[in-house]
C-alpha positions as CSV (number, residue, x, y, z in Angstrom):
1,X,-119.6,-88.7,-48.2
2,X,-116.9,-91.1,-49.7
3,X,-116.9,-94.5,-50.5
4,X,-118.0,-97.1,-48.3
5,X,-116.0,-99.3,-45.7
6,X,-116.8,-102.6,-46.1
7,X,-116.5,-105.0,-43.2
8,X,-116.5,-108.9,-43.4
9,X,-118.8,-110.9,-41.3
10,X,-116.4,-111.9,-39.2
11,X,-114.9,-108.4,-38.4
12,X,-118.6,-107.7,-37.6
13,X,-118.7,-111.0,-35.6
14,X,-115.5,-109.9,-33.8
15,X,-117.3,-106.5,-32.9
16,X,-120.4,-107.8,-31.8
17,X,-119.1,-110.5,-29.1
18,X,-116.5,-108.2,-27.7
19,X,-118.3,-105.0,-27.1
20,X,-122.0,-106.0,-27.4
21,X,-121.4,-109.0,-25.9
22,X,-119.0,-108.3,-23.7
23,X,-116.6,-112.1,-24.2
24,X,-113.2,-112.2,-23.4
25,X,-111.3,-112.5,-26.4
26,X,-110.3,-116.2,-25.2
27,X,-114.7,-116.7,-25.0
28,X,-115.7,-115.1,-28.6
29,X,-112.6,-116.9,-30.6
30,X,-113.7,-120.2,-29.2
31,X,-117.3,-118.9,-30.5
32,X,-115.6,-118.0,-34.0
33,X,-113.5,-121.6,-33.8
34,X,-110.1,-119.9,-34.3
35,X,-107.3,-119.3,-32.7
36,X,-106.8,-116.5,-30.3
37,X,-104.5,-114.6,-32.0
38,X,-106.7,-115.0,-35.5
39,X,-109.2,-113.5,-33.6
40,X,-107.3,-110.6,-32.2
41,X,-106.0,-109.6,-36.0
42,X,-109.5,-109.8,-36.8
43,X,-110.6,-107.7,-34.3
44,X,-108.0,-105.2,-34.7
45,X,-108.8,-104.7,-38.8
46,X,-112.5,-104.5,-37.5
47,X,-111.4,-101.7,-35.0
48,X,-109.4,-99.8,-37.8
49,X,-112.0,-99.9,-40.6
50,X,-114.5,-98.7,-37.7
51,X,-113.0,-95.6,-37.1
52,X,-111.9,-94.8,-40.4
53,X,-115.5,-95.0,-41.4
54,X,-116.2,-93.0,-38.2
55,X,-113.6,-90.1,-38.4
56,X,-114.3,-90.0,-42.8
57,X,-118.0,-90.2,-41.9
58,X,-118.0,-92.9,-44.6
59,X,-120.7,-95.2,-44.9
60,X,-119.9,-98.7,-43.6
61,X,-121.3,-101.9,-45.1
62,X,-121.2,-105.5,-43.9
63,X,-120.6,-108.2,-46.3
């Protein structure tokens, strides 16, 4: 097991209205008050660290 992947609150936040949720990106940046495109670089880093942690079986933390 290697070192952890941490992921910021609001990558978690990004995670958790578009897939749990199920919001339009439009829906859950208007939730996180930014723009659409902040939130879609959010999302995206959130995504990356995800499966990086996934395919290194590292553990992920949220800060």
């Amino acid at each position: 097991m290697g070192d952890p992947i941490y992921l910021g609150h609001d990558e978690y936040e990004a995670l958790r209205l578009s897939y749990y949720l199920g919001l339009t990106q439009e829906e859950a940046a208007q939730r996180m008050g930014v723009s659409r495109g902040t939130y879609w670089r959010i999302l995206y880093s959130a995504r990356r660290k995800l499966v990086k942690a996934l395919v290194e079986a590292r553990p992920i933390v949220i800060s």
